[in-house]
C-alpha positions as CSV (number, residue, x, y, z in Angstrom):
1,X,102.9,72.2,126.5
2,X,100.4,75.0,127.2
3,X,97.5,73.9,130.1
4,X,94.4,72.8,128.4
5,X,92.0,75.4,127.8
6,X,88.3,75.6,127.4
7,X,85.8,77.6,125.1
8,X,84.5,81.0,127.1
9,X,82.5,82.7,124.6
10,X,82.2,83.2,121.0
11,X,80.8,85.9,118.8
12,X,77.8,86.4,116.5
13,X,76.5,88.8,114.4
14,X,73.2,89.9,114.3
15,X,70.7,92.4,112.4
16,X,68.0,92.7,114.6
17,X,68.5,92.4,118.5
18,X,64.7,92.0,119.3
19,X,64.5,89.2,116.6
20,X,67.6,87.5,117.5
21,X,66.8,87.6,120.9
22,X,63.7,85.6,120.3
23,X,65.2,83.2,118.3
24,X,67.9,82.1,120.7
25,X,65.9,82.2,124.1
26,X,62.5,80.9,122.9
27,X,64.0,78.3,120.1
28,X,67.4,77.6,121.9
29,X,66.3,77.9,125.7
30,X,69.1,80.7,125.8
31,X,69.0,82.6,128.8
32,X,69.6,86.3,127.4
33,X,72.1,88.7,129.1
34,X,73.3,92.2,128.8
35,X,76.8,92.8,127.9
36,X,79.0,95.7,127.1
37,X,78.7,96.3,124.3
38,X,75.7,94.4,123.2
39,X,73.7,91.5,124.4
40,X,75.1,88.1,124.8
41,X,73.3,84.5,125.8
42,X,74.4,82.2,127.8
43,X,74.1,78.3,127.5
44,X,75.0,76.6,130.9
45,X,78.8,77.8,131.0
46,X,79.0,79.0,127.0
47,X,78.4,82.3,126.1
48,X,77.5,83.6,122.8
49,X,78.7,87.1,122.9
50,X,76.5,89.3,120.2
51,X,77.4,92.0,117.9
52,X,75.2,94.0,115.8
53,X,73.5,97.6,114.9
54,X,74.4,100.5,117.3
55,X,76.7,98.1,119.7
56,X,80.5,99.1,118.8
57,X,83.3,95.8,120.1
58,X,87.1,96.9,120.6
59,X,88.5,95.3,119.5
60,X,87.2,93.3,116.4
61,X,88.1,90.5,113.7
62,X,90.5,91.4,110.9
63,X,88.4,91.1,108.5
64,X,84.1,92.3,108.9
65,X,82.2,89.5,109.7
66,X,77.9,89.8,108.6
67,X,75.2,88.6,110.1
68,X,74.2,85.3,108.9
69,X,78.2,84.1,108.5
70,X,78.2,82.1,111.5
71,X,78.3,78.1,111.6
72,X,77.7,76.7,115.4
73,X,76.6,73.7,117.2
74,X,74.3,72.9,119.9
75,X,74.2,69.7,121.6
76,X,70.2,68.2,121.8
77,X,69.7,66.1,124.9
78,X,66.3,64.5,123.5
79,X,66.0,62.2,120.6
80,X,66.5,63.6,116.9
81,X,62.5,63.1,116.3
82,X,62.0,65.2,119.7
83,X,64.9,67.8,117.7
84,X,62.8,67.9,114.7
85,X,59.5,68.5,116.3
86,X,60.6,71.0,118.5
87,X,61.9,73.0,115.1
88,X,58.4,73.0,113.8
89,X,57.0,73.7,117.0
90,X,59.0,77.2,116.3
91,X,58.7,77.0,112.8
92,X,62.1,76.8,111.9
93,X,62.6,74.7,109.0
94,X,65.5,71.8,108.7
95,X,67.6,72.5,106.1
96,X,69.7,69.0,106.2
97,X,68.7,66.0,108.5
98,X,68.8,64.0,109.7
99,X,72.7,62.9,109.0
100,X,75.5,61.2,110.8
101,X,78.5,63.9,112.0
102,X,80.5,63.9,114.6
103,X,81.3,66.5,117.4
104,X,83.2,66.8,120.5
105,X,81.8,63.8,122.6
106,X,82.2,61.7,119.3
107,X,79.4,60.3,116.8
108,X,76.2,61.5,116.8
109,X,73.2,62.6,114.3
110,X,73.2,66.1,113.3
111,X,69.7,68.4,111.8
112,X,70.8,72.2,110.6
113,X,69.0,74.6,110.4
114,X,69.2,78.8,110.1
115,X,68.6,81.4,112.5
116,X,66.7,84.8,111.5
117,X,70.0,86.1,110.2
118,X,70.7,83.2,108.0
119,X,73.8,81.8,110.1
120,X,74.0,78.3,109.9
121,X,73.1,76.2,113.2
122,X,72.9,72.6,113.8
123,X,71.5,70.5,116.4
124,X,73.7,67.4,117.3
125,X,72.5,64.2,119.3
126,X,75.0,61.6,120.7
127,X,74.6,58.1,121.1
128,X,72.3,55.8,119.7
129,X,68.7,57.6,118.8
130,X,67.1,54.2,119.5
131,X,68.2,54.6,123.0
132,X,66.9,57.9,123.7
């Protein structure tokens, strides 16, 4: 059996960098760093590596991936109201939510919502939201 492994990084596309930037520092408190090629942000020991116009990767997936054809999680350490609120705050609207999913650290209630390129994201929140 192979040593456990963790997640690094994983990779976006995106349209604009300016715009995308934005998004994920000032919605998603990412803290934005240069890569090569491209830009990346980090979230405590994740990265999400970006790659978009004018920024060539070597290599690449099999197959071309678009902006907006991304799907990815982000653990919410408030309560789901505080989740909500903070999406209007930004004015990003909540395409589902609140509904029960579960994650990695088990059961917990999920809002999604889109970034500027149309990839699907989705805030999770563990435990009870009563007890938040």
């Amino acid at each position: 059996m192979p040593p456990p492994v963790r997640l690094d990084h994983c990779v976006i596309h995106v349209s604009d960098w300016e715009r995308s930037t934005a998004f994920y520092r000032d919605v998603l408190g990412a803290e934005p760093i240069p890569t090569r090629p491209g830009f990346a942000y980090r979230f405590g020991t994740v990265q999400l590596n970006c790659h978009g116009p004018g920024k060539a990767a070597d290599p690449v997936a099999r197959l071309p991936v678009m902006p907006g054809n991304s799907d990815l999680c982000f653990v919410w350490d408030g309560s789901v109201e505080e989740a909500k609120a903070h999406l209007e705050r930004h004015g990003v609207a909540v395409e589902l939510g609140p509904v029960p999913r579960s994650g990695a650290l088990g059961d917990g209630t999920s809002l999604y919502f889109r970034d500027p390129d149309g990839s699907l994201l989705e805030f999770i929140v563990y435990g009870k939201d009563e007890d938040r």
